[in-house]
C-alpha positions in Angstrom: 1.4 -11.1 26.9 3.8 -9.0 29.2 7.1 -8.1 27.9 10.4 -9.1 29.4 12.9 -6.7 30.1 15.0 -8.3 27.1 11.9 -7.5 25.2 11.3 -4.0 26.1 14.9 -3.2 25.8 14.6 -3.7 22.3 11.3 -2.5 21.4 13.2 1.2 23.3 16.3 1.0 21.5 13.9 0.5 18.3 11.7 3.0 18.9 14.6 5.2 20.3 15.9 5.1 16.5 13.0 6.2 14.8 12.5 9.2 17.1 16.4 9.9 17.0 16.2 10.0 13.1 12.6 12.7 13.6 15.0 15.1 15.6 18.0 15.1 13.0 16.1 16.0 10.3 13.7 18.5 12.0 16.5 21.2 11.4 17.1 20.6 7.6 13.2 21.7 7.2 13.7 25.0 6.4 11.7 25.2 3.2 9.1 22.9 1.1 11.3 21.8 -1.6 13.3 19.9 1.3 10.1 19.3 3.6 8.7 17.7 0.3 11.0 16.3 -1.5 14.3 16.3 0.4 15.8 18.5 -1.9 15.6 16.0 -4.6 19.3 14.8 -3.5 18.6 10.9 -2.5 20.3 8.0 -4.0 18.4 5.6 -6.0 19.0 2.7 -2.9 17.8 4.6 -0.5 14.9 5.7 -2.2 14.2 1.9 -3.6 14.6 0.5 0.4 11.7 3.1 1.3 9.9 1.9 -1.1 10.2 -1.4 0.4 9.1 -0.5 3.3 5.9 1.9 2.4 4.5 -1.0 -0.1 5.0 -3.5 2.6 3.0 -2.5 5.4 0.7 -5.0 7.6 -0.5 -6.9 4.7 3.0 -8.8 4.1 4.2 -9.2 8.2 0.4 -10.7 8.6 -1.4 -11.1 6.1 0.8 -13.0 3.9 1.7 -15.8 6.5 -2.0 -16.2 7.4 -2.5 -16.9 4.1 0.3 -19.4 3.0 -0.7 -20.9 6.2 -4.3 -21.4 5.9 -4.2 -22.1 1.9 -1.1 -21.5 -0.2 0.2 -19.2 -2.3 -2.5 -18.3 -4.6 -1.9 -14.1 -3.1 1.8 -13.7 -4.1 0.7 -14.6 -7.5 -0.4 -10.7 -8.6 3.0 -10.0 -7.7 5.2 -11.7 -9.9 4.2 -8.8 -12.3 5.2 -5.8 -10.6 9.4 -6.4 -12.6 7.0 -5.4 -15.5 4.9 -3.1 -14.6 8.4 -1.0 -13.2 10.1 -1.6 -16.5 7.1 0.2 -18.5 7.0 2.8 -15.5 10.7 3.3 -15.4 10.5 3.9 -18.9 6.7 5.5 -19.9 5.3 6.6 -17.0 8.8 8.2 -15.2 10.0 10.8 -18.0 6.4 12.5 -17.2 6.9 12.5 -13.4 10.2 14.4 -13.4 9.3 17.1 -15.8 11.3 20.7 -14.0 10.4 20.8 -10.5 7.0 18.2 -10.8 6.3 17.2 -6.8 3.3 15.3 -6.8 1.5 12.4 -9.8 -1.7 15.0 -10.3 0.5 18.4 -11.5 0.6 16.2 -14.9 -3.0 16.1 -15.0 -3.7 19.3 -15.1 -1.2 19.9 -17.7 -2.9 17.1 -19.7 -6.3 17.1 -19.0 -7.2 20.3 -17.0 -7.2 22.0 -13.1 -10.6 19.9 -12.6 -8.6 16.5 -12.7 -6.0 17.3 -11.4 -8.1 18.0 -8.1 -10.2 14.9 -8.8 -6.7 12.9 -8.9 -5.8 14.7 -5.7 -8.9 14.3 -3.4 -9.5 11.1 -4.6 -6.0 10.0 -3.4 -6.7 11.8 0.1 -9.2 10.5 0.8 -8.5 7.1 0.0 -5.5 7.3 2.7 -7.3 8.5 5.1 -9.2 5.4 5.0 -6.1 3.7 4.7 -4.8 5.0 7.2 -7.1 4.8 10.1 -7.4 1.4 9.3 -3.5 0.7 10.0 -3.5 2.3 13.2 -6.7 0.7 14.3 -4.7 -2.6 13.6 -1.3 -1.3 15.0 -3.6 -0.4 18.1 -4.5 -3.9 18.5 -0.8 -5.1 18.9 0.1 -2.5 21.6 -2.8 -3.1 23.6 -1.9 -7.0 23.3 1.3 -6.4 24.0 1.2 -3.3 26.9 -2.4 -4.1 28.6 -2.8 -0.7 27.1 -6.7 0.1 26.6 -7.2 0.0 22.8 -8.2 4.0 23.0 -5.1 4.9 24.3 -2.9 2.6 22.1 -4.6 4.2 19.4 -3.9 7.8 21.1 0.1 6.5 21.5 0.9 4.7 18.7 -0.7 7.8 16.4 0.6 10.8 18.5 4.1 8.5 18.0 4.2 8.3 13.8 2.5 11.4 13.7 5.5 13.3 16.0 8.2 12.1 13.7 6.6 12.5 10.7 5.6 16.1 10.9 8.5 17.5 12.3 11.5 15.4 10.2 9.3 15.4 6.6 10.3 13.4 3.7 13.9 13.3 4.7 12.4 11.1 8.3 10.2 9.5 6.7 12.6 7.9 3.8 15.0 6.9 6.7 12.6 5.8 8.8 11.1 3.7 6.3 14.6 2.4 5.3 15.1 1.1 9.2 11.7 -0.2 9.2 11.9 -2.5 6.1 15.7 -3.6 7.2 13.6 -4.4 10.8 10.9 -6.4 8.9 13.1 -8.8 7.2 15.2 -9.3 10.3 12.1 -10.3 12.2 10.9 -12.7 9.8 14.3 -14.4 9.8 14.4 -14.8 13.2 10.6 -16.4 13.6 12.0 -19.1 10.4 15.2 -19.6 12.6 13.0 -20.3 15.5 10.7 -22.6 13.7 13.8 -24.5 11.7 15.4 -25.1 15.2 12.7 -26.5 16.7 11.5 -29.0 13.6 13.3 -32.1 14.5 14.3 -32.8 10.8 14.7 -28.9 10.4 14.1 -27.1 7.0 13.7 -30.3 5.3 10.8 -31.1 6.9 9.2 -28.2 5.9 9.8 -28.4 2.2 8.7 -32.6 2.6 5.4 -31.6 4.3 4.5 -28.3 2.0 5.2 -30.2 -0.9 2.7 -33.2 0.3 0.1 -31.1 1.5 0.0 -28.8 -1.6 1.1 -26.1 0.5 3.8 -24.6 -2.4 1.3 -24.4 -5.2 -0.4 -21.8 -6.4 -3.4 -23.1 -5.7 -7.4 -21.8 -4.1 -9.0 -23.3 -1.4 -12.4 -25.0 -2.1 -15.1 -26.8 0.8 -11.9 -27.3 2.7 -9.7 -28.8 -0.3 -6.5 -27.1 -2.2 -7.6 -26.8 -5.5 -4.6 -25.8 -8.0 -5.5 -22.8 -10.0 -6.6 -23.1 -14.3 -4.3 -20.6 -16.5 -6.7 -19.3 -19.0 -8.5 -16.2 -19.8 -12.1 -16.0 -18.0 -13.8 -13.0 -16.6 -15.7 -16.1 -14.0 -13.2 -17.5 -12.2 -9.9 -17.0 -10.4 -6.9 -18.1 -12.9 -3.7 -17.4 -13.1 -3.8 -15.5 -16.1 -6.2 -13.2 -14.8 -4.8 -12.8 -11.6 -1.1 -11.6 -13.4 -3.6 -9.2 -15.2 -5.1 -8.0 -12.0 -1.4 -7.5 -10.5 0.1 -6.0 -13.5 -3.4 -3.3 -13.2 -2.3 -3.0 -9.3 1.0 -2.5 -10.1 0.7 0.3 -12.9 -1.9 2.2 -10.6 0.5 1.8 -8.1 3.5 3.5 -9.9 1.2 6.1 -11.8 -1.1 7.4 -9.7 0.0 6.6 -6.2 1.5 9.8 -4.4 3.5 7.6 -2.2 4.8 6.2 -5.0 6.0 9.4 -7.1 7.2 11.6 -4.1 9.9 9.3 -4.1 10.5 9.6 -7.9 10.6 13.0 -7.5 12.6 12.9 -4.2 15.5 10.9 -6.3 18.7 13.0 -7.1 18.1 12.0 -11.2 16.0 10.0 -13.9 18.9 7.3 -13.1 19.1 7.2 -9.6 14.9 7.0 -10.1 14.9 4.4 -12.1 17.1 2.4 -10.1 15.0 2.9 -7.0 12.0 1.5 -8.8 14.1 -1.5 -9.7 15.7 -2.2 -6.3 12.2 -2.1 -4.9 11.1 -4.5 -7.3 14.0 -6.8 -6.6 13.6 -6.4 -2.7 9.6 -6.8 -2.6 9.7 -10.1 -4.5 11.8 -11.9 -2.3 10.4 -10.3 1.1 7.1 -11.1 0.1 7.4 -14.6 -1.1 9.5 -15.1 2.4 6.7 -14.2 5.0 4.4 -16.3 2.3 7.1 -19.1 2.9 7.1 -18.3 6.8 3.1 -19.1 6.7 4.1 -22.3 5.1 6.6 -23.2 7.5 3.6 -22.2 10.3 1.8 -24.7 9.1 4.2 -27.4 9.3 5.0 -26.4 12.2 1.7 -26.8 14.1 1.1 -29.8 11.8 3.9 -31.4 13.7 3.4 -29.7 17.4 -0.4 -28.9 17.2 -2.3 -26.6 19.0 -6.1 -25.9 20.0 -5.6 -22.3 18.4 -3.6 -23.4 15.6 -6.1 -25.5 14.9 -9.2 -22.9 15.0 -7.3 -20.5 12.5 -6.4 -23.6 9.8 -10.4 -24.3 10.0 -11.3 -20.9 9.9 -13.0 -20.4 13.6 -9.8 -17.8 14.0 -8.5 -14.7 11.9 -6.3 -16.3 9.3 -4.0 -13.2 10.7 -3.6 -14.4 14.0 -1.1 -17.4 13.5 1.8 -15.5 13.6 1.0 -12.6 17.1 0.0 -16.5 17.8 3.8 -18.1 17.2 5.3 -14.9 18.7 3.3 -14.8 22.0 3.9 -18.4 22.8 7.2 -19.7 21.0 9.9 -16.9 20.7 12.0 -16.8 23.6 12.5 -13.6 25.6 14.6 -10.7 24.1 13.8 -12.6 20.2 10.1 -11.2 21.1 11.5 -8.2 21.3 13.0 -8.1 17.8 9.9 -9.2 15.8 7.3 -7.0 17.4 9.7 -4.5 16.5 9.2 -5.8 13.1 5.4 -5.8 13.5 5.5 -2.2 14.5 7.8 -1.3 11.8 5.6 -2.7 8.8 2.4 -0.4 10.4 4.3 2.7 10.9 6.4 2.6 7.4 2.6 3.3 5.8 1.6 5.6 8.3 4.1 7.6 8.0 4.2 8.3 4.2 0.9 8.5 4.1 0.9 11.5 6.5 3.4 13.0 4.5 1.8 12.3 1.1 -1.3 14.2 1.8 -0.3 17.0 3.6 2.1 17.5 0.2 -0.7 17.1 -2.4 -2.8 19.4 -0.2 -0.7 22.2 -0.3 0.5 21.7 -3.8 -2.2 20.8 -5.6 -5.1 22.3 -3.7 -3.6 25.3 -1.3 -1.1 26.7 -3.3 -2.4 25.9 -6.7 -6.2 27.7 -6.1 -4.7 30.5 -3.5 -5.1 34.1 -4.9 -2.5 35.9 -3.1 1.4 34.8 -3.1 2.6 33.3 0.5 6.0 33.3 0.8 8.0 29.7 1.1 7.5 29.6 5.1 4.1 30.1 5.2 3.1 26.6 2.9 6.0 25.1 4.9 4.0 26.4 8.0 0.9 25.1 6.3 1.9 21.9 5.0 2.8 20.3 9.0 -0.5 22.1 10.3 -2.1 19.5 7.3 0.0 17.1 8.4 -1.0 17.7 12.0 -4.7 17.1 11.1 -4.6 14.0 9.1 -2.9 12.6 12.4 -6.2 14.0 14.3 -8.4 12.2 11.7 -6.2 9.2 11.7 -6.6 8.3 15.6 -10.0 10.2 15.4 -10.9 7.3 12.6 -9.4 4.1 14.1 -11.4 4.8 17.2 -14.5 4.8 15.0 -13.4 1.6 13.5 -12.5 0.5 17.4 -16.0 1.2 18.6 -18.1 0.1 15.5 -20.5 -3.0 16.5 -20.1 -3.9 13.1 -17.9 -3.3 9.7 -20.7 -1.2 8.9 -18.4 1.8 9.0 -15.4 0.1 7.7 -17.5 -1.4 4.5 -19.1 2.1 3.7 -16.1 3.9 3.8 -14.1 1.6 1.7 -17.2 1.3 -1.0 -17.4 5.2 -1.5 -13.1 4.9 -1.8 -13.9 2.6 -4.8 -16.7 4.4 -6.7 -14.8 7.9 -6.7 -11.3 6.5 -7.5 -12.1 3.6 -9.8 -10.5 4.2 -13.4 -7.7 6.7 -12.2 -5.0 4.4 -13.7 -7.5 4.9 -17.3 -7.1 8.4 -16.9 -2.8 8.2 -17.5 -2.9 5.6 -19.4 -5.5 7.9 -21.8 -3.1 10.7 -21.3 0.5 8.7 -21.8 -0.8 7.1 -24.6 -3.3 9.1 -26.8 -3.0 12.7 -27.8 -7.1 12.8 -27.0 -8.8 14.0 -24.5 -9.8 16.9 -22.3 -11.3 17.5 -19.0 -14.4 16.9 -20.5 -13.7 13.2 -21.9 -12.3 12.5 -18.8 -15.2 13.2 -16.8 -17.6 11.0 -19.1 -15.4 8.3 -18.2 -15.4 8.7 -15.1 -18.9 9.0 -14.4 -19.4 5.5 -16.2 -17.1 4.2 -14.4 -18.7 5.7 -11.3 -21.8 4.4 -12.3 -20.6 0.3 -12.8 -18.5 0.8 -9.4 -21.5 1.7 -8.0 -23.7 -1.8 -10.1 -21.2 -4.0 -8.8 -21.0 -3.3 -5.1 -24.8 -3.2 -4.9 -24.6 -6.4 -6.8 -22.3 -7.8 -4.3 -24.6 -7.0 -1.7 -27.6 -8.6 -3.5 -29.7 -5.4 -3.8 -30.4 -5.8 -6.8 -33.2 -8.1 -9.2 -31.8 -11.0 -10.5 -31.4 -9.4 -13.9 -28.5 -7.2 -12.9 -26.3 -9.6 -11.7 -22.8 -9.0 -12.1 -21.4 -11.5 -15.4 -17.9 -11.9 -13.7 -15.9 -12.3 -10.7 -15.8 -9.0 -8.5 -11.9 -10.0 -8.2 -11.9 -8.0 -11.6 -13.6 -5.2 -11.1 -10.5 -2.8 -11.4 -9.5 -4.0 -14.5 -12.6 -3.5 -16.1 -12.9 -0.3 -14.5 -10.0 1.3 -16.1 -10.5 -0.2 -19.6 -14.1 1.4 -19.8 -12.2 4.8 -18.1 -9.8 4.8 -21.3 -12.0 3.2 -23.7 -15.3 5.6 -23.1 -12.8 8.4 -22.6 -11.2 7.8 -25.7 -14.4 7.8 -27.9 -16.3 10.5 -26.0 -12.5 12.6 -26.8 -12.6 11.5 -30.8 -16.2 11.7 -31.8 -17.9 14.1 -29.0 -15.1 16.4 -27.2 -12.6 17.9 -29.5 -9.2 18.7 -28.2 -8.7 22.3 -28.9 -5.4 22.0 -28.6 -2.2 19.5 -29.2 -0.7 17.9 -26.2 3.1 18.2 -27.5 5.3 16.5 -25.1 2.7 15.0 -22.5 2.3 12.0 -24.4 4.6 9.3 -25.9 4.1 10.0 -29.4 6.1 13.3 -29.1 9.1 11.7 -28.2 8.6 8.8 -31.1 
């Protein structure tokens, strides 16, 4: 595809923002609290719309349409629990986060549990991003080199040197903005693709309701030798129901508002416990309706190219294509010039909104929970500041250094083995809170038994997967599952070995609930 002028007029002006909003900030940074944190003075709005925008990402601009297209909408299913999994964090898990001047999800750890969890919570969490995050600019590389003729090496080099500029010289302050734009960008460009697709229909929005509804297309349903199969709502550790998949979101959704630094850097970034609170609930009651959106764009793909079909349309529905593909697909070929423009802006946007707080996040927990936790010697403010955007500097050099790996891999040899050891050192880290909101047991050392069980059935049930194992040590339930069973044998196992084997030496006082009942 080469841009028109229309196009790359508003792919500039796009880009032109972001950059614009780096710069303005740069000059506020003069210190970590506002590198960090952004002096704790944002409203609960703004902090909610960022929110939007960092949970967002790639997965709901292609992921979600490529799968409402090619089945239906068995994936949005998980996230019709996240209203309650923010209620219980609004009011459980937030009180803990905003203790004085808290500025990272892992200072609470060590307060409950110990220094040696707190830097398991903290490494784990880098290290998991780092994954993460190499894999988004691999995919962001795609798109520029589709769109610009680019090699993919030096889109990577472009579109990371890009997030990465921003990012390190405007902080928290850019990135919250940033990521504000980029969600408002997002649902603009979906709209405009449905407009597109609406106009063209001849019996317009009606037609796709009449179709999705004949086709099964608006079910919650899994797809089965070729056949929509709607989904059973009952309790079963073997199959895919819709009980167990609310279970599996409301997990997700808890980890995700616990443990996730992305996450509680904007708690602590909010101006109060209120404004907090109502930044958890407008992200809630953004995401929901975003999300099921793009999953309703992939529905309205399909009627779309049931009713003007295509060779390529056609390889993606039977699976001979990348489910992701339908919508670059739509945009490449159907949007007029200058409407191109707008919704690879979008595309662009929903990569660099996770990019960007990534970056952030881990150059924060570095320096507060590794640097200046464990260094000796007092540095004054300036030099962590100092320290914190050289971090920040080389997480970007990993980043592009690691979607080039990804880039030239033959395989998803590289991919698969660094996303396996992400889940055998992080599973149960949603246990650990929940052990430490909820119980006044527990110390490092309970903790650590849990986790090394855990550890240690990560570890059966990826080798399972891959059939490296007898017969005998099959895996009794869907793998779907393995996160919830993960953190109920973290806080289970760690709640024994902490009552019968490990002794708290001491009471726990206001780190757990029952203080404040």
């Amino acid at each position: 595809m080469s841009l028109s002028f229309a196009d790359s007029f508003t792919l500039i002006i796009y880009l032109s923002l972001v950059l614009f909003i780096g710069l303005y900030f740069a000059k506020k940074n003069t210190s970590t609290e506002e590198y960090f944190v952004g002096g704790r003075s944002f409203s609960g709005w703004v902090i909610g719309l960022s929110l939007v925008g960092t949970s967002i990402s790639s997965i709901t601009f292609l992921a979600y349409p490529g799968d409402a297209y090619k089945t239906a909408w068995l994936r949005y299913l998980p996230n019709l629990m996240l209203p309650i999994a923010v209620y219980i964090s609004a009011y459980v898990f937030l009180p803990f986060f905003r203790r004085g001047n808290t500025i990272t999800a892992y200072q609470y750890l060590e307060d409950r549990f110990g220094p040696s969890i707190r830097v398991y919570g903290a490494l784990t969490f880098i290290l998991g991003q780092l994954v993460r995050i190499s894999l988004i600019l691999y995919l962001l590389s795609l798109l520029i080199h589709e769109l610009t003729g680019l090699s993919a090496q030096n889109s990577i080099i472009i579109g990371g040197i890009f997030v990465a500029f921003y990012t390190i010289i405007g902080g928290i302050d850019a990135v919250i903005w940033t990521d504000v734009l980029q969600t408002i960008v997002l649902v603009i460009g979906g709209v405009v693709c449905l407009a597109v697709i609406i106009i063209q229909l001849p019996d317009g929005f009606e037609q796709i309701i009449r179709i999705a509804t004949e086709h099964g297309k608006l079910a919650f349903a899994e797809l089965r030798e070729g056949q929509l199969i709607p989904i059973e709502w009952s309790f079963s550790f073997q199959d895919k129901t819709g009980t167990m998949l609310l279970l599996l979101g409301l997990t997700a959704w808890l980890t995700e508002y616990s443990a996730n630094q992305n996450t509680v850097q904007r708690f602590c970034a909010s101006k109060s416990d209120a404004e907090a609170r109502k930044a958890m609930f407008v992200c809630a009651f953004s995401s929901l309706p975003i999300w099921a959106f793009y999953m309703f764009l992939g529905t309205s793909l399909y009627v779309f190219f049931q009713v003007f079909p295509t060779e390529t349309a056609t390889q993606i529905l039977n699976g001979e294509q990348k489910a992701e593909q339908i919508l670059p697909y739509f945009i490449n070929n159907y949007l007029p010039s200058g409407v191109a423009g707008i919704v690879i802006a979008a595309a662009l946007a929903a990569a660099m909104s996770s990019l960007d707080s990534s970056i952030n996040a881990i150059s924060t927990v570095s320096i507060v929970d590794i640097y200046q936790r464990f260094s000796k010697v007092e540095k004054t403010d300036q030099h962590y500041l100092m320290i914190a955007k050289l971090i920040a500097m080389m997480v970007s050099i990993i980043m592009i250094y690691g979607a080039t790996l990804l880039m030239t891999a033959e395989s998803k040899t590289l991919q698969d083995t660094a996303t396996i050891l992400v889940s055998i050192v992080s599973g149960g880290v949603l246990g650990i809170y929940l052990l430490g909101f909820f119980t006044e047991q527990g110390d490092a050392r309970a903790v650590w038994s849990g986790l090394l069980l855990t550890a240690v059935f990560t570890l059966w049930t990826i080798l399972a997967k891959k059939e490296l194992l007898p017969d005998g040590w099959v895996v009794p339930f869907d793998l779907y599952y393995t996160a919830i069973i993960g953190n109920l044998l973290m806080f289970v196992f760690g709640f024994f070995m902490a009552r019968f084997v490990f002794h708290r030496r001491n009471k726990v006082g206001s780190l757990s609930i029952w203080h404040k009942i």
